[in-house]
C-alpha positions, 0 to 999 in steps of 0.5 A: 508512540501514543496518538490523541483523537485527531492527531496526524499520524501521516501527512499526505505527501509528506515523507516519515521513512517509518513504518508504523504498526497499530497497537491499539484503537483506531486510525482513520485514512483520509485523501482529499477530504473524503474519508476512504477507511477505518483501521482498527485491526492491531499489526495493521500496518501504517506507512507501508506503501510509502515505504516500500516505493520510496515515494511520499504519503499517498494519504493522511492517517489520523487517530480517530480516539487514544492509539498507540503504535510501534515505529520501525524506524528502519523498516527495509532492514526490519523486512529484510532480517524478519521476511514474515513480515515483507511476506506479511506486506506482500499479502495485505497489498496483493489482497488490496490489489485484488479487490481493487481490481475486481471493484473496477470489473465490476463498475466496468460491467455495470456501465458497459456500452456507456462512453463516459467510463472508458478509462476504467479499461486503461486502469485495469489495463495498467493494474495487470500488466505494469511492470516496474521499469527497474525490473531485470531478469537474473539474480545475485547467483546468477546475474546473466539470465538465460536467453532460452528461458522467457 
């Protein structure tokens, strides 16, 4: 599917139940009106989050020039028969993770002692240890879990 400079690719809060994989040129990730990142890289993927939580659009994409992405119009099943993929997924959102939460250690050592940014202990606090609620130890092969094993 081929994009023009400033059409939109995703609409925040809007719902496409595609995953789009960057070909070529660039795309821009806009919240609100601040621009928070540029993606150029081809397989960048786009959507992703989306997807993979079932919610709507956290953020806008936007061509920033000519661009051309793949759609995957089925993307669970895509990940489902391709699991380099979902491992690939897994990686990009550990990483962005990761840097998220050292960003926030870092504010939160710039302005320790300071009242005001006190809610950066409840996000960190959030980020390592939420855990998602429909989570239930077992599996297919063996549904009942063992209770001696924590």
């Amino acid at each position: 599917m081929s994009f023009e400079p400033g059409d939109t690719i995703l609409e925040d809060g809007g719902r496409r139940g595609v995953l789009y994989v960057l070909d070529e040129g660039a795309v821009e990730i806009v919240k609100g009106d601040a621009q928070i990142g540029v993606i150029e890289e081809p397989g960048a993927f786009l959507g992703e989050i989306s997807v993979l939580l079932d919610q709507p659009h956290s953020a806008t994409v936007r061509a920033l020039g000519p661009c051309a992405c793949r759609v995957v119009e089925d993307p669970l099943g895509f990940m489902s028969a391709n699991p380099d993929v979902g491992f690939a997924l897994a990686r990009l959102l550990a990483r962005r993770l990761h840097f998220l939460t050292t960003y926030l250690v870092d504010v939160k050592r710039q302005y320790e002692g300071s009242d005001h940014l006190s809610m950066v202990d409840e996000v960190l606090e959030t980020l390592v240890h939420h855990q998602e609620p429909e989570a239930e130890p077992g599996s297919d092969r063996c549904p009942e879990p063992d209770p001696t094993v924590e």
